[in-house]
N, C-alpha and C positions, 0 to 999 in steps of 0.2 A: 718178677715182682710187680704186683699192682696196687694202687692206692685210691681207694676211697674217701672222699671227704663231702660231708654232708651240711651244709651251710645256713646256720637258723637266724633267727635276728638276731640272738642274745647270746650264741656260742658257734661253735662249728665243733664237728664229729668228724675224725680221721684214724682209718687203720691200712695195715699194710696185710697183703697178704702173697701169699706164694704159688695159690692154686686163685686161679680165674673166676671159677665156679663159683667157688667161697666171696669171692669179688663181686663177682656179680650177685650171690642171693643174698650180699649185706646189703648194696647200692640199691635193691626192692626194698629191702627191711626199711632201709632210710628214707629210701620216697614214700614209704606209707607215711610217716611222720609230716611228712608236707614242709619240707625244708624249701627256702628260696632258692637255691639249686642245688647239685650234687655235681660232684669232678671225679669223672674215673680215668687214673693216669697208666697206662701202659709203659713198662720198664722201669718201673721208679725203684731205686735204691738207696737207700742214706749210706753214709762214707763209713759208716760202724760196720754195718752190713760187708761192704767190700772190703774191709782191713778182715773183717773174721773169716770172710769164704779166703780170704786171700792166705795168711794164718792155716787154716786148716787144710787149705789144697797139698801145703809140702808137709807141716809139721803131724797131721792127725794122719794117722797111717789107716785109716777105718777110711777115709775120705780119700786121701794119693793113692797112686796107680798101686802103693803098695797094700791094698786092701787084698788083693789079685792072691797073695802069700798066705793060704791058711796056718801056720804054723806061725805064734805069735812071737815066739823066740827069734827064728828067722829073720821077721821083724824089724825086731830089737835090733839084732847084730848090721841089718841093713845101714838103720838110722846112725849106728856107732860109725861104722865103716864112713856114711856122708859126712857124720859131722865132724873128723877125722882129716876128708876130705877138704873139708871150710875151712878148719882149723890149719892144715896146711898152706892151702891155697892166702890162707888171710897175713899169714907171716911171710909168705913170699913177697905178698904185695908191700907189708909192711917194713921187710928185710930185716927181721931179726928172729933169731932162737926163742930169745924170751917170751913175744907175744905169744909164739906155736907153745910152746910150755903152757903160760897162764890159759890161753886159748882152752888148749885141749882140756888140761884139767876139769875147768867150766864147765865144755862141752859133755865131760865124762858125768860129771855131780850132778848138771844139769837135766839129761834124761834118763840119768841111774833112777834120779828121785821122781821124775815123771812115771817110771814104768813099776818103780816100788808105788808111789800112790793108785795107778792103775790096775796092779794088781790086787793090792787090797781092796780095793773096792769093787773089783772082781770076784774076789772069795766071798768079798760080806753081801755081795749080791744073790750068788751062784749057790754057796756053802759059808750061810750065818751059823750054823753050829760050829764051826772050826775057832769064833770068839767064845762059845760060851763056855770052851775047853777049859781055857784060862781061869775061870770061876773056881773051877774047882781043885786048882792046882796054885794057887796064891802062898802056898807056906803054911794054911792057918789051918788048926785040926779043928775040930768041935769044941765051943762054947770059946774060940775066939783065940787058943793058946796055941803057940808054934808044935810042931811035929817034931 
């Protein structure tokens, strides 16, 4: 990650960027303007930055080693199988049944609904005609009266 910041008398200009290049041909872009200096910071990250790569390294399976698994179902059944594994591992610590019950459950609702929203937006990406089925199967015949 690198950061640009461009220094005027009356503001300063600052972006972050992920590719150098791009780093570099903003830090030109902004010396033409004739700024009182410019700061180009190598490895700069803000903490938002690290909680989401941090986030998506175990939870996004497009991002974890589990990307490696073409079969998305697969998957699926991996992440159940982990959180399973938390879910256990967290009422040992805790020492009792109940948490691993409430836990699990969670854990179950939790990335049912994750992989139900991912899917739909999968179809609606992939195959949008599969919503506009629905249209024409609503209950209602022509000129608005039920079937």
């Amino acid at each position: 990650m690198y950061r640009v910041t461009a220094f005027f008398k009356t503001h300063k200009v600052s972006k972050l960027f992920d590719d150098v290049f791009d780093a570099i041909e903003f830090k030109e872009d902004a010396d033409a303007h004739y700024p009182l200096r410019v700061k180009f910071e190598k490895g700069y990250a803000p903490m938002r930055t690290f909680i989401v790569n941090s986030w998506n390294s175990v939870m996004d399976s497009d991002v974890s080693p589990l990307k490696n698994i073409p079969d998305l179902q697969v998957r699926h059944l991996i992440m159940q199988v982990l959180a399973w594994m938390w879910c256990i591992t967290f009422a040992i610590l805790v020492g009792s049944w109940t948490a691993f019950s409430i836990s699990a459950i969670a854990h179950v609702l939790l990335i049912g609904a994750i992989v139900v929203t991912v899917g739909t937006f999968e179809t609606a990406k992939r195959k949008p005609e599969v919503f506009t089925a629905f249209q024409s199967r609503n209950g209602r015949g022509n000129g608005g009266e039920h079937e």
